[in-house]
LOGU-972055 format. One record per atom (N, C-alpha, C): x negated, y, z; residue in one letter; atom name. Coordinates in Angstrom, 3 decimals, decimal comma, always signed. Atoms other than C-alpha are relative to their C-alpha. Layout:
BEGIN
         c1         c2         c3   code   site
          X          Y          Z      A     CA
...
END
This chain:
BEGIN
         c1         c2         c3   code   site
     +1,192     -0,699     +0,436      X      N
     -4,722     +0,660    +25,649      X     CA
     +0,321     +0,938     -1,161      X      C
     -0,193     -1,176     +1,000      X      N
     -3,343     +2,194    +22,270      X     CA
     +0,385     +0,882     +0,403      X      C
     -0,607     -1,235     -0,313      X      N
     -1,018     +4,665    +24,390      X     CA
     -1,606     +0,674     +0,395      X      C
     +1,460     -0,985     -0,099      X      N
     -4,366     +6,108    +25,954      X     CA
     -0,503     +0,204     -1,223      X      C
     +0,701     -0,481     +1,536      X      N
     -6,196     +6,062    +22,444      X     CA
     +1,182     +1,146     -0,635      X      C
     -0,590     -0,730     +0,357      X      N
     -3,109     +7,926    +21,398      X     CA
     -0,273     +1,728     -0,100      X      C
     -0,165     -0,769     -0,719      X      N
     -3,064    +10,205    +23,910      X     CA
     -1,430     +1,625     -0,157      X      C
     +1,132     -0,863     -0,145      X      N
     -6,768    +11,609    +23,087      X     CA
     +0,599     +0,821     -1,116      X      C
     -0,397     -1,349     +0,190      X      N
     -6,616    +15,406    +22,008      X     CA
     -1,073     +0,139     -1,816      X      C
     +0,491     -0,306     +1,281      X      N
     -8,922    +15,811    +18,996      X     CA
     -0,437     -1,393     -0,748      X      C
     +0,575     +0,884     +0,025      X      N
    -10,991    +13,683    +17,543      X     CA
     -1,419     +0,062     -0,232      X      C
     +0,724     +0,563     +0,611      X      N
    -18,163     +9,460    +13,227      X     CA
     -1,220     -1,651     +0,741      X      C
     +0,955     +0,781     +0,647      X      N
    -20,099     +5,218    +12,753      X     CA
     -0,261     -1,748     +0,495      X      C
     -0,042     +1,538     +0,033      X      N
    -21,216     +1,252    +12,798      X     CA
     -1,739     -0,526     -0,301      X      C
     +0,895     -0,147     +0,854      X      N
    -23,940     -0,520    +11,512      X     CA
     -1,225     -0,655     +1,389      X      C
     +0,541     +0,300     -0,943      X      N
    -25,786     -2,777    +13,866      X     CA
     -1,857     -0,197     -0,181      X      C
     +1,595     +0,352     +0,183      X      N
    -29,981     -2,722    +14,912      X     CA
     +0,073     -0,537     +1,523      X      C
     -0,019     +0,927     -1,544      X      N
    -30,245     -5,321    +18,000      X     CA
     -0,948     +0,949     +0,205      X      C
     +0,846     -0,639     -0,721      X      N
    -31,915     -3,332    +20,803      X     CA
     -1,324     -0,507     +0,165      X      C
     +1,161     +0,678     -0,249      X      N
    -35,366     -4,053    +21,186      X     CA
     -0,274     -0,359     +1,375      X      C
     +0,155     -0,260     -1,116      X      N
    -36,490     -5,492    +23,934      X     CA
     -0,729     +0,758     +1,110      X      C
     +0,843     -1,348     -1,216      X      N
    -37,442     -3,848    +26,995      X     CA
     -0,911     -0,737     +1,305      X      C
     +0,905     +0,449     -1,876      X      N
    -40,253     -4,203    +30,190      X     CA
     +0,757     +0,008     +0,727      X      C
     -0,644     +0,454     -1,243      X      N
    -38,964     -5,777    +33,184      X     CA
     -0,021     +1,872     +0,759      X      C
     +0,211     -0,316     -1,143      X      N
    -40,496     -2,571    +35,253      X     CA
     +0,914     +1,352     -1,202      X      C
     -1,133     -1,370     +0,500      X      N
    -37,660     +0,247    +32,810      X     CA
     +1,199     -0,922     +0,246      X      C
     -1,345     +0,729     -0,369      X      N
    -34,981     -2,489    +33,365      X     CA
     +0,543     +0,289     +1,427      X      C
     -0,201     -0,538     -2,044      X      N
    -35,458     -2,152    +37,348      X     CA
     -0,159     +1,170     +0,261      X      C
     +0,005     -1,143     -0,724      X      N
    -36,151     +1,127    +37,339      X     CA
     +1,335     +0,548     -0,407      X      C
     -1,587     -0,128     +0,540      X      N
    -32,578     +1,719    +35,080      X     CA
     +1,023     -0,570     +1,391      X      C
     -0,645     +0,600     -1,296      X      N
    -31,365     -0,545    +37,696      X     CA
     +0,632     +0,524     +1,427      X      C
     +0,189     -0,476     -0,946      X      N
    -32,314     +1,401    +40,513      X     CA
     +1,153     +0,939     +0,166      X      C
     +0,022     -1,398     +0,329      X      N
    -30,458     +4,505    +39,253      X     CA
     +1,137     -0,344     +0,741      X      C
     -1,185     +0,000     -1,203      X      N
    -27,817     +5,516    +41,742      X     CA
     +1,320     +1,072     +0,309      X      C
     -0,720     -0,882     -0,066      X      N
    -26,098     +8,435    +40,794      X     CA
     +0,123     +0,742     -1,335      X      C
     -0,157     -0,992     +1,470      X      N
    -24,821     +9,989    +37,331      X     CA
     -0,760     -1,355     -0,660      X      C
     +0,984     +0,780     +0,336      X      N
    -25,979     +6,548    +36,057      X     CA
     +0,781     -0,390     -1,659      X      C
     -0,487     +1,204     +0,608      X      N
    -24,859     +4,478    +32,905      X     CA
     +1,077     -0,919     +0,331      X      C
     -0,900     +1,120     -0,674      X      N
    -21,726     +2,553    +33,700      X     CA
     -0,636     -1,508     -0,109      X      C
     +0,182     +1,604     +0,204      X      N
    -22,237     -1,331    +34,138      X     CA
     +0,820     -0,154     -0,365      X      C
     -1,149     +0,472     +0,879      X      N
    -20,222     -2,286    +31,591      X     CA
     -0,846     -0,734     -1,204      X      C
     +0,563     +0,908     +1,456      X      N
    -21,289     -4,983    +28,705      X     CA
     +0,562     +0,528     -1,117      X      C
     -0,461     -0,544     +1,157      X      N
    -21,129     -3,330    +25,591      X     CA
     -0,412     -1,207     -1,199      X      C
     +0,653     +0,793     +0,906      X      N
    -20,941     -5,606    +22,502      X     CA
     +0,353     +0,394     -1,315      X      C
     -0,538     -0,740     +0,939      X      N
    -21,113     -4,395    +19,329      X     CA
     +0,649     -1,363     -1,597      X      C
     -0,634     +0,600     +0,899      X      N
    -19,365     -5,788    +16,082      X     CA
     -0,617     -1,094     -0,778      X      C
     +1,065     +1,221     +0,694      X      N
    -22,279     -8,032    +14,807      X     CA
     -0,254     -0,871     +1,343      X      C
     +0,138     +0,733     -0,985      X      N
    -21,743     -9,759    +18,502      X     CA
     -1,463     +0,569     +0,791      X      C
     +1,322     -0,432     -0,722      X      N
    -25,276     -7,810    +19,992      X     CA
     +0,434     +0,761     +1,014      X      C
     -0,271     -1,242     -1,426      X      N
    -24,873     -7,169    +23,884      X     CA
     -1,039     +1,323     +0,424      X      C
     +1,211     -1,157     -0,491      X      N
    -26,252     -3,691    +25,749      X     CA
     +0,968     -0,071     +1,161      X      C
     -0,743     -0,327     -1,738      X      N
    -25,974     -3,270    +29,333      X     CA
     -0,935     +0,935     +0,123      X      C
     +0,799     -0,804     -1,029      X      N
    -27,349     -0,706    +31,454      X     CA
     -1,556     -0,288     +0,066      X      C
     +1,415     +1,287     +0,306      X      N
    -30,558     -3,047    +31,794      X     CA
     -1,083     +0,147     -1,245      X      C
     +0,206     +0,211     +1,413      X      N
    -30,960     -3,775    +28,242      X     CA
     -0,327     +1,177     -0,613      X      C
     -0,031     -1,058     +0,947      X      N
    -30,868     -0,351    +27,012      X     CA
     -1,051     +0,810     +1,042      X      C
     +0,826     -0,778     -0,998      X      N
    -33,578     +0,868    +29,995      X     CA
     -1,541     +0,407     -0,887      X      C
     +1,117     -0,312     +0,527      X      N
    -36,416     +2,839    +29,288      X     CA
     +0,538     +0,879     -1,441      X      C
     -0,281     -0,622     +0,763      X      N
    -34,625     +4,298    +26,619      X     CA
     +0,884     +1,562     -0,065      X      C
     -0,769     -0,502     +0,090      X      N
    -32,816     +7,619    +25,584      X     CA
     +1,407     -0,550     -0,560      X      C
     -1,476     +0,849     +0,758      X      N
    -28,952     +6,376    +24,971      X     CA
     +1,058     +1,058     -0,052      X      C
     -0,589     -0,516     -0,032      X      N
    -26,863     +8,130    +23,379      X     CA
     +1,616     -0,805     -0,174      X      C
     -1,462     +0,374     -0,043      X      N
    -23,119     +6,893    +23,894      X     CA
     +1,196     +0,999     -0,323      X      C
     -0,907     -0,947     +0,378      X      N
    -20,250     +8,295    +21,218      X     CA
     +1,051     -0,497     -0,169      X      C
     -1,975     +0,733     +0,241      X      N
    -16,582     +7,990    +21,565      X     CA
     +0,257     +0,541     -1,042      X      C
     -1,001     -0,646     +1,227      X      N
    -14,910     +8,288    +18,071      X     CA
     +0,774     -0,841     -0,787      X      C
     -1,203     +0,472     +0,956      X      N
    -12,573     +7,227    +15,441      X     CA
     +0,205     +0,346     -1,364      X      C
     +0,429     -0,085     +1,861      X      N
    -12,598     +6,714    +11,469      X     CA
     +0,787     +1,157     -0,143      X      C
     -1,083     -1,094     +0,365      X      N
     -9,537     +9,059    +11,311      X     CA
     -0,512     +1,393     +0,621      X      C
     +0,642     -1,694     -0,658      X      N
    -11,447    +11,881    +13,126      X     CA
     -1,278     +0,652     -0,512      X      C
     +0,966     -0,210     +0,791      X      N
    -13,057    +14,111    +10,893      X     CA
     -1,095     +0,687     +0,803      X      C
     +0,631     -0,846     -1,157      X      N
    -15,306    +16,023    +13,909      X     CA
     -0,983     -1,388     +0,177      X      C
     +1,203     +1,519     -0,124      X      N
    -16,781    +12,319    +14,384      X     CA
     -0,564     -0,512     -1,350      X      C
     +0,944     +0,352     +0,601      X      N
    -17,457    +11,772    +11,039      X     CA
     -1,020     +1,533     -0,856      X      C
     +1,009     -1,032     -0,028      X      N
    -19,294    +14,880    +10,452      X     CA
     -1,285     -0,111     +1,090      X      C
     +1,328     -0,142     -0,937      X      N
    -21,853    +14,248    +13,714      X     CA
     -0,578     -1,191     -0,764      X      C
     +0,941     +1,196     +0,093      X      N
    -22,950    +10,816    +11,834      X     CA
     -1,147     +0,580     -0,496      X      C
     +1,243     -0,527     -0,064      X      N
    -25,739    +12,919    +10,429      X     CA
     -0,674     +0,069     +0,622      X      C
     +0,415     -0,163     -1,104      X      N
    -26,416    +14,110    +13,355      X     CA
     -0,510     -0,675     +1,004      X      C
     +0,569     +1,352     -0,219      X      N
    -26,852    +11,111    +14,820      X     CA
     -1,202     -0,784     -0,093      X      C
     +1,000     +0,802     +1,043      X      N
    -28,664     +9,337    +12,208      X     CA
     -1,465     +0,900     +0,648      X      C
     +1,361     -0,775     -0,119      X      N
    -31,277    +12,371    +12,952      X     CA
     -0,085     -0,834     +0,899      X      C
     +0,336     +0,591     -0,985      X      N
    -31,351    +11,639    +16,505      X     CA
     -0,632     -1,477     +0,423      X      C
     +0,694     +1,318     -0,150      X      N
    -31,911     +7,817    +16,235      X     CA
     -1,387     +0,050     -0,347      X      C
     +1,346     -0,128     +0,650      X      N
    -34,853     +8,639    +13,665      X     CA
     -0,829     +0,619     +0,986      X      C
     +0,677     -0,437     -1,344      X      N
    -36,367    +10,729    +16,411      X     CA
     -0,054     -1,488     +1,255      X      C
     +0,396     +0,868     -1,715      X      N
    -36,321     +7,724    +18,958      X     CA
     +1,577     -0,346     +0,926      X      C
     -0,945     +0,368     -0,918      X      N
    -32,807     +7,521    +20,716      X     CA
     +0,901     -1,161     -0,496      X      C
     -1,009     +1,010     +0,072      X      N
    -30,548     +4,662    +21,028      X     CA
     +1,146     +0,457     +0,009      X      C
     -1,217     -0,418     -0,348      X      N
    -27,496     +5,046    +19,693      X     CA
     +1,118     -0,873     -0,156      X      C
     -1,183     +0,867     -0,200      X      N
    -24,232     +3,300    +20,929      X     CA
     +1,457     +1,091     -0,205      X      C
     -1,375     -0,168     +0,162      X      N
    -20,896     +3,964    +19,123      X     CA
     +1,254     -0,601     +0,605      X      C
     -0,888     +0,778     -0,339      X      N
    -17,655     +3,233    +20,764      X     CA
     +1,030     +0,469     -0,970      X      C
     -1,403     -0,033     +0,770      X      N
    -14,598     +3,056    +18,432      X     CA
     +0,977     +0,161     +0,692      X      C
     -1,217     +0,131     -1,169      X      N
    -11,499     +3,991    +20,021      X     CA
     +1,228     -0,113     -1,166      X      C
     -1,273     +0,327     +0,316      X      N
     -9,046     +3,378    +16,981      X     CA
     -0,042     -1,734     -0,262      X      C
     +0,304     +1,247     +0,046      X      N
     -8,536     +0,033    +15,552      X     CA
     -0,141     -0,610     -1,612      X      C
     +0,277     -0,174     +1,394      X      N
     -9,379     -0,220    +11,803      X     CA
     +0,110     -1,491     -0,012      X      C
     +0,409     +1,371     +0,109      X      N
     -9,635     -4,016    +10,456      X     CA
     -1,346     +0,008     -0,172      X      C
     +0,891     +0,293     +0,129      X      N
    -12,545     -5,786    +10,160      X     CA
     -0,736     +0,654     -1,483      X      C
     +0,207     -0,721     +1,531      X      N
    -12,836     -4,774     +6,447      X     CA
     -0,334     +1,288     -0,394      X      C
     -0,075     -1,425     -0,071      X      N
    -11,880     -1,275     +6,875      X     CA
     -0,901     +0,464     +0,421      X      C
     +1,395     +0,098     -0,423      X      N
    -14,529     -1,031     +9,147      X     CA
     -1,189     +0,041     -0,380      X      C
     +1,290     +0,189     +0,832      X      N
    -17,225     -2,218     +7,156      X     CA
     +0,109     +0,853     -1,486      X      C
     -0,077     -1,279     +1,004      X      N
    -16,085     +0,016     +4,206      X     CA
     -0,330     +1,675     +0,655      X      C
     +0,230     -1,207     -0,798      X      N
    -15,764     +2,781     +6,593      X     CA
     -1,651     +0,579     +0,380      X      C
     +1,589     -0,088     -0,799      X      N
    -19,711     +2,204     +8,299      X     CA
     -0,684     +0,361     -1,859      X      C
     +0,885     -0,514     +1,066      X      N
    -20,960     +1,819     +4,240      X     CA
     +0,227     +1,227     -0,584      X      C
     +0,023     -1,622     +0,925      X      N
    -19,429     +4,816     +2,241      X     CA
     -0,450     +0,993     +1,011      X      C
     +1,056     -0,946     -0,673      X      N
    -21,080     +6,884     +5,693      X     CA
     -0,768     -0,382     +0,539      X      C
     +1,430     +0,842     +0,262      X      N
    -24,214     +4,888     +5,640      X     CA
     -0,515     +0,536     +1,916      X      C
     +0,229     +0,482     -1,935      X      N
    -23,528     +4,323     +9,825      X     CA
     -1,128     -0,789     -0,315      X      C
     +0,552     +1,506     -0,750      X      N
    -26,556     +2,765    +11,171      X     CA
     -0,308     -0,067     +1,261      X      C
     +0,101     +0,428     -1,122      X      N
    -26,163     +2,081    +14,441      X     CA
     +0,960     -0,533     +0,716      X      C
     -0,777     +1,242     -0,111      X      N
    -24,324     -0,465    +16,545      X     CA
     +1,531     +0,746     +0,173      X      C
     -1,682     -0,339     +0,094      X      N
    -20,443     +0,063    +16,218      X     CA
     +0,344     -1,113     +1,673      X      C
     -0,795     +0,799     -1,537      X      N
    -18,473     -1,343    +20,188      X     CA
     +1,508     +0,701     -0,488      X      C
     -1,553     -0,468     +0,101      X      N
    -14,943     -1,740    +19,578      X     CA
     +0,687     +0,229     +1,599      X      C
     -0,715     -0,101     -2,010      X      N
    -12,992     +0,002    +23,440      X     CA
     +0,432     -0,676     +0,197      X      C
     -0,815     +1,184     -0,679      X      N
    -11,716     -2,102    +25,380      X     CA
     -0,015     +0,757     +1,365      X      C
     -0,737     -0,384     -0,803      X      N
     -9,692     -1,623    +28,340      X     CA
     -1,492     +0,351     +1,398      X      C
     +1,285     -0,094     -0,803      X      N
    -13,427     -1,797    +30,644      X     CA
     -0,627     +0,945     -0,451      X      C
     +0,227     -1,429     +0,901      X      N
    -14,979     +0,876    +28,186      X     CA
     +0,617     +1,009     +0,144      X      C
     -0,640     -1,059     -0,257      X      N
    -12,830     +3,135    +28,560      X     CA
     +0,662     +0,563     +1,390      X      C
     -0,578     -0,640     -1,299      X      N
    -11,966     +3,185    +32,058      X     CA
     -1,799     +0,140     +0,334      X      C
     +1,463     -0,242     -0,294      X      N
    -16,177     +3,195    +32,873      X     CA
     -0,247     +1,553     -0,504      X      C
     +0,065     -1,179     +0,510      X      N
    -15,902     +6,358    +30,456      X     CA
     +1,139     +0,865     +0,640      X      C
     -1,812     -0,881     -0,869      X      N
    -12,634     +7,927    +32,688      X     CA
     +0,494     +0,184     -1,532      X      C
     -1,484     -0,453     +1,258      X      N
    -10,618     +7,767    +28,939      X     CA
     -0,725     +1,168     -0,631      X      C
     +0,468     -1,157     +0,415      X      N
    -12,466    +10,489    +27,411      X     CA
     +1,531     +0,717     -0,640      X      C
     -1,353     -0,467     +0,359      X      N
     -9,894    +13,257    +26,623      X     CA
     +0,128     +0,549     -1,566      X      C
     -0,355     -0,233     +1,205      X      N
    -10,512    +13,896    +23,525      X     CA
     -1,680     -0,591     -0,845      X      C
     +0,905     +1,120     +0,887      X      N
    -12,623    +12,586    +20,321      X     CA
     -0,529     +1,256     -0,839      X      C
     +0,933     +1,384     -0,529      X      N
    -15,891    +12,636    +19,517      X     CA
     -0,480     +0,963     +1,697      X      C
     +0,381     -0,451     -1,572      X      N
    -17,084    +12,447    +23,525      X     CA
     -1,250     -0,763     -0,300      X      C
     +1,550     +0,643     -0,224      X      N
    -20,742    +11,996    +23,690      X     CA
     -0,548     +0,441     +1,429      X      C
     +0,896     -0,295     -1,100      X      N
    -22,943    +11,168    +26,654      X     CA
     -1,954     -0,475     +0,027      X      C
     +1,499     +0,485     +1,044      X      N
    -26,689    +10,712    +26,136      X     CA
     -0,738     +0,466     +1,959      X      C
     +0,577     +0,906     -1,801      X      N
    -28,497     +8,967    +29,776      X     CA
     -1,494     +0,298     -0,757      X      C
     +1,568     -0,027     +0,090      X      N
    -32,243     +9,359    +29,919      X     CA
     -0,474     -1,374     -0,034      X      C
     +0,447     +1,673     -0,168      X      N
    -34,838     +6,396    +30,114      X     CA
     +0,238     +0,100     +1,307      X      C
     -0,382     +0,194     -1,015      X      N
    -33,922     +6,261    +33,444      X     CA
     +1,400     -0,609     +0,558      X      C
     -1,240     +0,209     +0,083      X      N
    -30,420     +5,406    +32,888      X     CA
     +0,649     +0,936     +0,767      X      C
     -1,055     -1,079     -0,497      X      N
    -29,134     +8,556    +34,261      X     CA
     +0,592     +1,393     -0,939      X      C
     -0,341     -0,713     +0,800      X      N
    -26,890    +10,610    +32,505      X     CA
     -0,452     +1,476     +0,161      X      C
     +0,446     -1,587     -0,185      X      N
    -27,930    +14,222    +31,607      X     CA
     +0,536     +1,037     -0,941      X      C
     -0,756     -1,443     +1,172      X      N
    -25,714    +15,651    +28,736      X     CA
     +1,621     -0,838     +0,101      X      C
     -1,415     +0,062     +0,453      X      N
    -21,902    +15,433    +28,189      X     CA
     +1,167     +1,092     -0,808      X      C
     -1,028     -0,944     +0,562      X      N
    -19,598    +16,936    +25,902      X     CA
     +1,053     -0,686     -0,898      X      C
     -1,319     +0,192     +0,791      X      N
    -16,297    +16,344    +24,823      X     CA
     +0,434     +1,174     -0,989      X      C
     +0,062     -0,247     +0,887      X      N
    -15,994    +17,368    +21,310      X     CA
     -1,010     +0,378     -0,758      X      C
     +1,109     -0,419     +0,729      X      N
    -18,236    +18,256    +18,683      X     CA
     -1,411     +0,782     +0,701      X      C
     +1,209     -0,854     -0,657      X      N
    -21,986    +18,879    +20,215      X     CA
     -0,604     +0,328     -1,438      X      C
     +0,412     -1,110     +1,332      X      N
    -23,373    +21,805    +17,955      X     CA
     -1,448     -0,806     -0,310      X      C
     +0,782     +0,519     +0,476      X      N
    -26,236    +20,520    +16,012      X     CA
     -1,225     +0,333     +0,372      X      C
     +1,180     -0,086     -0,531      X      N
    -29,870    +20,332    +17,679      X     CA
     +0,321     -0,273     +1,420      X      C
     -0,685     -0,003     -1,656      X      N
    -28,350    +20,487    +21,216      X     CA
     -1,157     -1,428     +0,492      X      C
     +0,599     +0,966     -0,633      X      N
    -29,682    +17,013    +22,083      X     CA
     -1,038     -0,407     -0,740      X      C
     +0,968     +0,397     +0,381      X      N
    -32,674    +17,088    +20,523      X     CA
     -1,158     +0,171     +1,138      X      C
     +0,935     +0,271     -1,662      X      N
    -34,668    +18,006    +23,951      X     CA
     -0,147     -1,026     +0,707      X      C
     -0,393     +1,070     -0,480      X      N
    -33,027    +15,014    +25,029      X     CA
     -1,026     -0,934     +0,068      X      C
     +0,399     +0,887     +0,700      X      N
    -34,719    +12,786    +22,834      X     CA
     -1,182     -0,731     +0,296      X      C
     +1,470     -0,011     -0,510      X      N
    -38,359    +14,191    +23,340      X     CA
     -0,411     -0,674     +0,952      X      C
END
């Protein structure tokens, strides 16, 4: 797994809020989704709180690949932060490997709040390896994806999303 993490071409956050829960009838309709969907993959983030596909239904989700050492990722945590405040769920995946410590220094001095998922070898093949860092994808309440961009998305971009 590190050679792939290596391998990514360029390159912000942590900071866990358990998902709220969700109605049975956005779970099944997430469920349903059949094309351009949400991978099924169990995401768990660093305070142990799972999100599946399911779990995160009914919601906007935004899903960001990045890494403490990549200054392009920690510049969008703003950006971010907006976006959550507006309403979207947002799921960080980590793709380096910081310690536990580092980590939690890292999420406070850039006042991350939202759930940190350390990659794992299932994460990252569900995401095809993103080729470079930060890769954001942001799924509707429907659980179907509708934005992607690998590297820095310019600021407002996914705020239509959100609405």
């Amino acid at each position: 797994m590190r050679a792939a993490l290596v391998a990514l071409a360029a390159c912000g956050g942590h900071a866990a809020a358990p998902a709220k829960p969700v109605e049975n009838h956005a779970a099944a309709k997430v469920a349903a989704c059949t094309e351009n969907c949400m991978p099924q993959v169990v995401l768990v983030d660093t305070t142990g709180t799972k999100y599946t596909r399911e779990s995160l239904g009914g919601r906007v989700v935004i899903v960001n690949f990045w890494a403490t050492w990549c200054k392009p990722c920690q510049k969008q945590i703003p950006a971010l932060l907006k976006l959550k405040a507006q309403g979207a769920t947002i799921i960080s995946i980590l793709t380096d490997s910081p310690s536990d410590g580092e980590l939690a220094d890292f999420v406070k001095d850039n006042d991350v709040a939202y759930p940190v998922v350390r990659a794992n070898s299932d994460i990252l093949t569900a995401w095809q390896y993103p080729q470079a860092l930060p890769a954001t994808f942001v799924y509707d309440r429907d659980g179907k994806q509708v934005y992607t961009r690998v590297g820095p998305f310019p600021e407002g971009t996914l705020d239509v999303y959100v609405h």
